[in-house]
N, C-alpha and C positions, 0 to 999 in steps of 0.2 A: 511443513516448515515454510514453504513459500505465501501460502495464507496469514501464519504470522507477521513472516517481515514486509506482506505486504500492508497487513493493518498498523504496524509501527509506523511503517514510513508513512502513510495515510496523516498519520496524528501527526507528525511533523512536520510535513507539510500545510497541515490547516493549521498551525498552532504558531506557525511561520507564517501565514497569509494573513489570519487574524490578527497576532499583533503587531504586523507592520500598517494594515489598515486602520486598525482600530484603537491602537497604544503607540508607543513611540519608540518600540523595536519589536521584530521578532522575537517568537517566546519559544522554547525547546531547547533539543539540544544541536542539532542542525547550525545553527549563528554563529554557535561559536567557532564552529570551522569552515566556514564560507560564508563570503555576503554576499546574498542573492536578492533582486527584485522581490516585490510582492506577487508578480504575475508566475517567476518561475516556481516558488512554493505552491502555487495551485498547476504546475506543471509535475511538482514532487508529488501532491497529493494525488494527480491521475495517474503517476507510475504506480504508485502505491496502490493503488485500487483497481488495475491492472495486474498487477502480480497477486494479489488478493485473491480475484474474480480465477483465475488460471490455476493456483493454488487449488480451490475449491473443488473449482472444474475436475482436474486431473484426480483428487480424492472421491470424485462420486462418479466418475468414470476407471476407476479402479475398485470400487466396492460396487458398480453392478459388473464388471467383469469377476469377479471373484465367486456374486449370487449366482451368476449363469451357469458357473461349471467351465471346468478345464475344458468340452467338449463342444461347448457352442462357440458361433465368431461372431 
């Protein structure tokens, strides 16, 4: 679950960076409940890809504990 809402938050944050850079506002859903800088949406998108990255982590650090057997550490 944490892999998902990190990849959400990832897209709203680039989608907030991009179009305050590159259009004439912020695009997502994010705008509509806070105005943030351009730099912090690329502060949103390393949370996101932070929680993403950990997310994954803890899923393939749980499926080789599960390969190993109740018996190894």
């Amino acid at each position: 679950m944490r892999g998902f809402l990190g990849f959400i938050i990832m897209i709203q944050g680039a989608m907030g960076f991009i179009g305050q850079a590159f259009s004439d506002g912020a695009w997502g859903l994010l705008p509509h409940f806070v105005d943030l800088p351009a730099v912090a949406y690329l502060g949103v998108f390393a949370a996101g890809a932070a929680l993403a990255v950990w997310g994954e982590a803890d899923r393939k650090r749980k499926q080789n504990q599960q390969q190993a057997g109740p018996g190894a550490s």
